[in-house]
Each structure stands twice: as C-alpha cells, then as structure tokens.
C-alpha positions in Angstrom: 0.0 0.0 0.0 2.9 2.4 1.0 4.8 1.7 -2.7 1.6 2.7 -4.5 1.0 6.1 -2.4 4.4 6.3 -3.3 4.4 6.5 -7.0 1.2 8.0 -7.0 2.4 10.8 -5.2 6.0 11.5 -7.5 3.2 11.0 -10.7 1.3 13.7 -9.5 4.1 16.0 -8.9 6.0 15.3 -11.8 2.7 15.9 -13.9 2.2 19.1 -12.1 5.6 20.1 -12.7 5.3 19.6 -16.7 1.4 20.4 -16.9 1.9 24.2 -15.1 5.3 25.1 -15.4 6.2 28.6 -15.0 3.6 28.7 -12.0 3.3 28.7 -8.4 0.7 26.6 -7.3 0.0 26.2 -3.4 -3.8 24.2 -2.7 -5.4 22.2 -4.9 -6.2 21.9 -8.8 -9.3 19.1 -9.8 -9.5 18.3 -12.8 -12.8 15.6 -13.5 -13.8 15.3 -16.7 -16.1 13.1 -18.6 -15.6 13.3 -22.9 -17.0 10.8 -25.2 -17.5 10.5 -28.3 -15.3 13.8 -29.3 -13.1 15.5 -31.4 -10.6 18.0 -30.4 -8.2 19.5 -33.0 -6.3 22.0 -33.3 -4.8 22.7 -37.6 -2.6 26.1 -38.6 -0.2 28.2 -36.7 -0.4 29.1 -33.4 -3.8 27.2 -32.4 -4.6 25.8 -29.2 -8.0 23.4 -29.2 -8.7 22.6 -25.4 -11.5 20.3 -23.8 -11.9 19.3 -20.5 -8.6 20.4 -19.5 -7.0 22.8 -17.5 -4.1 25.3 -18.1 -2.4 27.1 -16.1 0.8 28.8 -17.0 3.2 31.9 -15.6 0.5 32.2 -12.7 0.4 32.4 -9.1 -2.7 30.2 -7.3 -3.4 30.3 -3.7 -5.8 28.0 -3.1 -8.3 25.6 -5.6 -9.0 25.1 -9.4 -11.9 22.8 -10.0 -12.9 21.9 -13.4 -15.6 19.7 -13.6 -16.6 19.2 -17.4 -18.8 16.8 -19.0 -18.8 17.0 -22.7 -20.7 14.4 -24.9 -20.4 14.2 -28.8 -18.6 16.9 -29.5 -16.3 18.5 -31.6 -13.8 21.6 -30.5 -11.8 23.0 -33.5 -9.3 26.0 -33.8 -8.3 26.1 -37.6 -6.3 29.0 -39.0 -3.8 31.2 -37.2 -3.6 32.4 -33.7 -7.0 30.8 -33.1 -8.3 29.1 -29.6 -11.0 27.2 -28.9 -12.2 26.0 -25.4 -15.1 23.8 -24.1 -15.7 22.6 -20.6 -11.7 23.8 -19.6 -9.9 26.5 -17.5 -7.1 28.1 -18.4 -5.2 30.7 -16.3 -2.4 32.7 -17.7 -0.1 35.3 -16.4 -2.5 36.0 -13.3 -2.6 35.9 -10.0 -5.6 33.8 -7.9 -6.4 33.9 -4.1 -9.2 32.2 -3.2 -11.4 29.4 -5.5 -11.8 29.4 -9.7 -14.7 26.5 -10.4 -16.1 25.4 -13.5 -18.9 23.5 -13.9 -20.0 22.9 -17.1 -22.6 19.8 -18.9 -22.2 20.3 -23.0 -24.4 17.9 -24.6 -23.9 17.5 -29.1 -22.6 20.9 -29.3 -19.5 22.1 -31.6 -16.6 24.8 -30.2 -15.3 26.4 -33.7 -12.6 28.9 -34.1 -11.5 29.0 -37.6 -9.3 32.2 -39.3 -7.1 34.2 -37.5 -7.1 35.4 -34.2 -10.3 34.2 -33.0 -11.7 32.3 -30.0 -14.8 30.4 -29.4 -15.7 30.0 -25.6 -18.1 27.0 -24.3 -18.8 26.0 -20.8 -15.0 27.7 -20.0 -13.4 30.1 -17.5 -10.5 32.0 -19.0 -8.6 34.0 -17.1 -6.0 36.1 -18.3 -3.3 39.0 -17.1 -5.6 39.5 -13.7 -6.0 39.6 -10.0 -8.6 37.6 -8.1 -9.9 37.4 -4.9 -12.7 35.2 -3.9 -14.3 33.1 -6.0 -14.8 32.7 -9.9 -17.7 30.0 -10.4 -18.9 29.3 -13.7 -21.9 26.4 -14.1 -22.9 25.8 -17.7 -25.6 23.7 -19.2 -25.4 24.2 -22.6 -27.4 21.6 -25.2 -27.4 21.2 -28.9 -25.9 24.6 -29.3 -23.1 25.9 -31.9 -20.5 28.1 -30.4 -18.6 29.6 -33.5 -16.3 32.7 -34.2 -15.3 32.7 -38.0 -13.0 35.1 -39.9 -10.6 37.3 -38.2 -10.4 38.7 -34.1 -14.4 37.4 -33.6 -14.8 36.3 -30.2 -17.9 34.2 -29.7 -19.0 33.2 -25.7 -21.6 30.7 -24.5 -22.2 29.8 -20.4 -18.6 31.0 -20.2 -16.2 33.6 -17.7 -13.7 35.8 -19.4 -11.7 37.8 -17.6 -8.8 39.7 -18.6 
C-alpha cells in the first residue's frame, strides 16, 4: 500500500511540474472530466484546441482550481492562425488567484469552432487572463445542442462562459 502512495504521489508532482510550469501553485487543482464521443483538434499556426482540461501557465494560485466538465459528442476545433477554442476547460495565464476558480460545465452534441485568424470560441469555459482575483470565480454551464462559433478574423464568440482579462 505504502509503494503505491508512493508513486502515486511522485506521478502527481511530476505531472504538475510539466502540466503548469512557470507557476506557483499552493492548494489544490481538480481536474474531472467526462468526454466521449469527441473530437478536439487544433490545424494552422499558433492554435490551441482545449477540452476538458485545465491550463495554467506563468500564474500564481493560492488556493483551488476545480474543473468539472462533462462533454458528450462533440467537436472543438481552432483552424487558421492564432485561433483558440475552449469547451468545458480552464485556463489561467499570467495572473494571480487567491481564493477558488470553479467550473462546472454539462455540453451535450454541441460544436466549439474557431477558424481564421485570431479568433476564440468559448463553451462552458473560464479564462482567465493578465488579472487579479480574490474570492471566487464559479462558472456552471448547461449548454445543449448549441453551436459556439467565431469565423474570420479577431471574432470572439461566448456561451455559459467567464472571461476575464
């Protein structure tokens, strides 16, 4: 029992390690998510397709991330250049957090498109970026057969999402 708590504990911190590098991370990030049935890509330059994931990179967090995403035959695509496209995820960047970031988010046959250049489609997301929080940042999302789409160049297109920047 001890081995296994063992190397479950160095996986853990050398996944933390690689998965938020750059950051300083004291509590506790969650990350439970559910995705069947989808398709995440990401084609160009400079595109970042994420789903069910979080990110968090050059950021200070005091205390918890919880992402909690349950996406169900969908697809999330950022085709072009400079394009982003995020469904049931969190991504932090270049901020600094005290206090809670949760995402709850249930997307049910819905797609994520960003396609162009510098565009970003939002679903069931919190983005956080270049900011300081205190408190609590809770996003819960029930999004159903919807399209989420931001086509041609610097659209931004949002739907049961938090933005800040």
């Amino acid at each position: 029992m001890f081995k296994k708590i063992v190397v479950l504990g160095i996986s853990v911190f050398l996944t933390a390690a690689t998965a938020f590098a750059g950051s300083d991370i004291k509590g506790a990030v969650i990350n439970k998510s559910d995705v069947k049935g989808s398709a995440n890509i990401a084609i160009g330059e400079g595109n970042k397709a994420k789903m069910g994931s979080v990110g968090i990179e050059g950021s200070k967090v005091q205390g918890a991330v919880i992402n909690k995403s349950d996406v169900k035959g969908s697809a999330n695509i950022a085709i072009g250049k400079g394009n982003e496209a995020n469904m049931g995820s969190v991504g932090i960047k270049g901020s600094d957090v005290k206090g809670a970031v949760i995402n709850q988010s249930d997307v049910k046959g819905s797609a994520n498109i960003a396609i162009g250049e510098g565009n970003k489609a939002n679903m069931g997301a919190v983005n956080i970026k270049n900011s300081k929080v205190k408190g609590a940042v809770i996003n819960k999302s029930d999004v159903k057969g919807s399209a989420n789409i931001a086509i041609g160049k610097g659209n931004e297109a949002n739907m049961g999402s938090v933005d800040i920047k």
